[in-house]
C-alpha positions in Angstrom: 22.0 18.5 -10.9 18.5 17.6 -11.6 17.4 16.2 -14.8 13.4 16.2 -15.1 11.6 15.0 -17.8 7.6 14.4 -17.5 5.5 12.1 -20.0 1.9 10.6 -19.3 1.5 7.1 -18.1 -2.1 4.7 -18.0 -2.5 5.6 -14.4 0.7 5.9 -12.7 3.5 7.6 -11.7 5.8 10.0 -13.9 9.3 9.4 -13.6 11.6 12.1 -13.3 15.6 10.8 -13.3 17.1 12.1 -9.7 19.5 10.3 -7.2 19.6 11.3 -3.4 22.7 10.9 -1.3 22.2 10.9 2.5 25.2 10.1 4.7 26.9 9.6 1.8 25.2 6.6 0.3 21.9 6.4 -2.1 18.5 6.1 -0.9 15.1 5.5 -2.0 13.5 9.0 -3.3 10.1 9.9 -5.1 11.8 9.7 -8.6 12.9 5.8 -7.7 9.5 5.1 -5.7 7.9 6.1 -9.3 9.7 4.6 -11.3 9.2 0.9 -8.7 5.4 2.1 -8.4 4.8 2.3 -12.0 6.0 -1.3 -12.7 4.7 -2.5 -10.2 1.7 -1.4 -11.9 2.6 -3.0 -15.1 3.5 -6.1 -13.5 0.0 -7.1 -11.4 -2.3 -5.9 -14.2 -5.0 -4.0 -11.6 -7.4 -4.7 -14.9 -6.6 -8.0 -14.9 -6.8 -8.8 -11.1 -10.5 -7.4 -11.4 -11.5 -9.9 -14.0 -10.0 -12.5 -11.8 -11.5 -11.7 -8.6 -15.1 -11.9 -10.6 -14.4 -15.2 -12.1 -13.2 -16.1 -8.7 -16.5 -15.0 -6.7 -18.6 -16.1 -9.1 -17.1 -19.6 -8.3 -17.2 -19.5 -4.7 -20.9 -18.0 -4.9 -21.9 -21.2 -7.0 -19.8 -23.2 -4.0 -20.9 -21.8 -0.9 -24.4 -20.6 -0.5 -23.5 -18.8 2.5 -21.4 -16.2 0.2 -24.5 -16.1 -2.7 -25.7 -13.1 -1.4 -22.4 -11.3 -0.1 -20.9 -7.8 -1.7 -17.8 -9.6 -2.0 -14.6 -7.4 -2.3 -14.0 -7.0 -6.5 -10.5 -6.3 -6.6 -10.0 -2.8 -7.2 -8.4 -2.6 -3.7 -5.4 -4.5 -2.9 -1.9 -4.2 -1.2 1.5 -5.0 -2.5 4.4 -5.4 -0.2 7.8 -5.5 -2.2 10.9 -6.6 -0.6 13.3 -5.2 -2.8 17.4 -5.3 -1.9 18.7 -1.4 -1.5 20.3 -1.4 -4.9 17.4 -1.9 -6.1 15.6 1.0 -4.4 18.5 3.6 -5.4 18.1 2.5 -9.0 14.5 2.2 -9.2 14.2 -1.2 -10.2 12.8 -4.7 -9.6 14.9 -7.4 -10.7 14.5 -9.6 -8.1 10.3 -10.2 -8.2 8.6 -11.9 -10.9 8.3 -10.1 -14.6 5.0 -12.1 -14.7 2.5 -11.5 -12.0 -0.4 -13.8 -13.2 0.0 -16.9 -10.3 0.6 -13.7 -7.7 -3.3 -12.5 -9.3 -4.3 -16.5 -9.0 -3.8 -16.0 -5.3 -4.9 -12.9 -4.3 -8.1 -14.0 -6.4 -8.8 -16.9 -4.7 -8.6 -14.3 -1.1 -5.1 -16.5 -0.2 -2.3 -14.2 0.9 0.5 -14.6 -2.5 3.8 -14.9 -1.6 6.4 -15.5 -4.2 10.3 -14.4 -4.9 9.9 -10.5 -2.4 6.0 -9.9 -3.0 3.5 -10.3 -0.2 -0.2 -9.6 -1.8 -3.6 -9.9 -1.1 -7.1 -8.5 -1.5 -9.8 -7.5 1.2 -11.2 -10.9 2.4 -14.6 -11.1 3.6 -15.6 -14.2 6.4 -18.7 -15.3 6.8 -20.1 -17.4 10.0 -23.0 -18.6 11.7 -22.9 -15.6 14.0 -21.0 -12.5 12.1 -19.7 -11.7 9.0 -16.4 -9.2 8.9 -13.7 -8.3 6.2 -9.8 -8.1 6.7 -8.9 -5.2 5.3 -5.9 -5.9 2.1 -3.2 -3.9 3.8 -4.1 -5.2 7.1 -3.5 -9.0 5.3 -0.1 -7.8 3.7 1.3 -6.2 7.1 0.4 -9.0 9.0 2.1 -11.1 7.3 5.5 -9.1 7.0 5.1 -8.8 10.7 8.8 -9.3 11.9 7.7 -11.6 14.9 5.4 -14.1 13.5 5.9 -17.5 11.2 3.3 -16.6 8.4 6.5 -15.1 5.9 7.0 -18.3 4.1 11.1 -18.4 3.6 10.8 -20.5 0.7 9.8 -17.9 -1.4 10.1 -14.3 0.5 12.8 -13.3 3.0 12.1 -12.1 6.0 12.4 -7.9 7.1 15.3 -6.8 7.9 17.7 -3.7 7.9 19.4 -5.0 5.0 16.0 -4.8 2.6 13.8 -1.8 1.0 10.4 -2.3 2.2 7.7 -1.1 0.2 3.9 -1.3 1.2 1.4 -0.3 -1.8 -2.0 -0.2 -0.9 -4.6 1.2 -3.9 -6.9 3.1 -1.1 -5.5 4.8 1.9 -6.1 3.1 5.0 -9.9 3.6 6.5 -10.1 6.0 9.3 -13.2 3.5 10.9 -10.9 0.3 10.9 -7.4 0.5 9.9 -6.7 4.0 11.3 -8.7 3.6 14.4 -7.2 3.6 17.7 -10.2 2.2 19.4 -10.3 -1.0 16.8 -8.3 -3.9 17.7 -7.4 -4.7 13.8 -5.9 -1.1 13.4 -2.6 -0.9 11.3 -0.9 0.7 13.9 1.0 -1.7 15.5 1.7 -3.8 11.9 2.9 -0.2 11.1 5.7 -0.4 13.9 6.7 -3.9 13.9 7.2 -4.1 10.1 9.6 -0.8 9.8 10.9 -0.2 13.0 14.3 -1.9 12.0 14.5 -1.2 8.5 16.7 1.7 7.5 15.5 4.7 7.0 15.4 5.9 3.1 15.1 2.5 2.6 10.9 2.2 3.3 7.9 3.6 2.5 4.0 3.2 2.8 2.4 4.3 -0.4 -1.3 5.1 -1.4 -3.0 6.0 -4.8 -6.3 7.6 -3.5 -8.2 8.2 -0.5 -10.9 5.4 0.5 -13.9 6.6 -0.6 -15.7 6.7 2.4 -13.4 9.2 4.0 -13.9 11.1 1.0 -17.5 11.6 2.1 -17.6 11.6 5.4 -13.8 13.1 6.8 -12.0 16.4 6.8 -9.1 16.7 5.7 -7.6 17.3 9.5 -9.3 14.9 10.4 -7.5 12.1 7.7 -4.0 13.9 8.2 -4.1 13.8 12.4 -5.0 9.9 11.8 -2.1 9.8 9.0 0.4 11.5 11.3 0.0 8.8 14.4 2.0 6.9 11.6 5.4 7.5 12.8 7.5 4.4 11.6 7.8 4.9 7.8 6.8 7.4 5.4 3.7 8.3 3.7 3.7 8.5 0.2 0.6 9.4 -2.1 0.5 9.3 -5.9 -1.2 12.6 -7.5 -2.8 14.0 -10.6 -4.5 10.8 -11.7 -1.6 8.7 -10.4 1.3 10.8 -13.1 3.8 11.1 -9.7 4.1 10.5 -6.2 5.3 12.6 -3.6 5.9 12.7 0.5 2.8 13.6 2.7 4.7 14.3 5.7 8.0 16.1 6.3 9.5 17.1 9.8 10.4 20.6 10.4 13.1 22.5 12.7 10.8 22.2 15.5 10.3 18.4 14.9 6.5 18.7 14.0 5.0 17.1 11.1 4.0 19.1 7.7 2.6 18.0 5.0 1.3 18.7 1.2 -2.0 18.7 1.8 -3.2 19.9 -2.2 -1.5 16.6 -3.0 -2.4 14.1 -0.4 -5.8 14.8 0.8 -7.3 17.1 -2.2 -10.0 14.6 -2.8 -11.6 15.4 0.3 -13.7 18.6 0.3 -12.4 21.2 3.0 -16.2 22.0 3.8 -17.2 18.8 4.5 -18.5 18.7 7.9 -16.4 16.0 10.6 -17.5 13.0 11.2 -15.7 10.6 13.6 -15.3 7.2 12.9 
């Protein structure tokens, strides 16, 4: 039996009390991923993080002359990775990450990568040289790091992916279809993607997003975004809709093992007569 109940939330998801048995054990589902994504939301503040990331940039502005002039990233996108034990994810809680989120802001503020107690976070962080300047992208920063064949995962403070976690990637804007979607760009997401999820369980991981990036809102299709979306076969897409009140799956598998998906939910911000335009 499903209970559902619906009430309005600043900005995130609605939670609506269901539990899932596969195989006969639990797994995560869109009521649990709500109820994790909305206090996740609680947790990091986003309002918060924006005032930081301005005090911060105002700082390294006054530091560095080389950054005085720079559209520096200003906090409103960011990625969370949450490595949450599987109870966890059937219950739709986080008791084992920090109540308080202020020294994970601190970090992600200052463009450092946060680690602490299962949360991997960062914000877009642009480099400036001599010769180029060029911005890795926050989800790009949070994969990387949870990639399962590198050192950067600092064991002191988050474990490191495996089959016996729930792995949960937030990122506030979808990945870019130009950089982080891009098969022809060497810092595509694509591999992270595979090397990140490949082992963990499946209902136990998902890749969530809370609104399209805006320049793919201008200049995509939606067939365009969703063919790009679909290459992304290791874990599950999951958007949140209608101003962020619930989330649901983008992509299901059919009978015939092709990929559907919700389209009204995922990828209504983009206008269906907007001409293509290839990144």
């Amino acid at each position: 039996m499903v209970i559902m109940q619906s009430f309005k939330v600043l900005n995130i998801c609605i939670i609506v009390l269901v539990i899932h048995v596969h195989n006969g054990t639990t797994e995560l589902t869109e009521t649990t991923l709500s109820m994790i994504i909305k206090e996740l939301y609680n947790r990091l503040d986003p309002t918060a993080l924006i005032q930081e990331v301005e005090n911060a940039n105002n700082n390294l502005k006054n530091l560095d002359r080389a950054y005085s002039n720079a559209n520096l990233p200003k906090g409103h996108q960011y990625s969370v990775a949450l490595l949450l034990s599987k109870q966890e994810c059937d219950e739709g809680k986080l008791n084992s990450v920090p109540t308080d989120f202020k020294t994970i802001r601190q970090k992600m503020a200052a463009r450092q990568i946060a680690q602490e107690n299962g949360v991997i976070a960062a914000i877009p962080q642009m480099v400036i040289t001599s010769k180029t300047s060029y911005t890795n992208h926050a989800e790009y920063r949070t994969l990387n790091t949870l990639k399962v064949d590198n050192n950067k995962v600092d064991n002191n403070k988050v474990d490191k992916v495996d089959n016996n976690k729930c792995v949960i990637v937030y990122t506030h804007f979808s990945p870019c279809t130009s950089k982080c979607l891009n098969d022809d760009n060497k810092n595509n997401i694509y591999d992270l993607l595979d090397k990140v999820f490949k082992d963990i369980t499946p209902g136990y991981k998902a890749f969530v997003y809370s609104t399209i990036y805006h320049d793919d809102i201008k200049n995509q299709t939606p067939q365009n975004v969703f063919e790009m979306f679909n290459s992304i076969k290791a874990v599950p897409i999951y958007c949140c809709y209608e101003n962020n009140k619930g989330v649901v799956r983008c992509f299901r598998f059919n009978k015939s093992g092709s990929n559907t998906y919700t389209k009204d939910h995922c990828l209504s911000q983009i206008k269906e007569a907007q001409p293509a335009k290839h990144p």
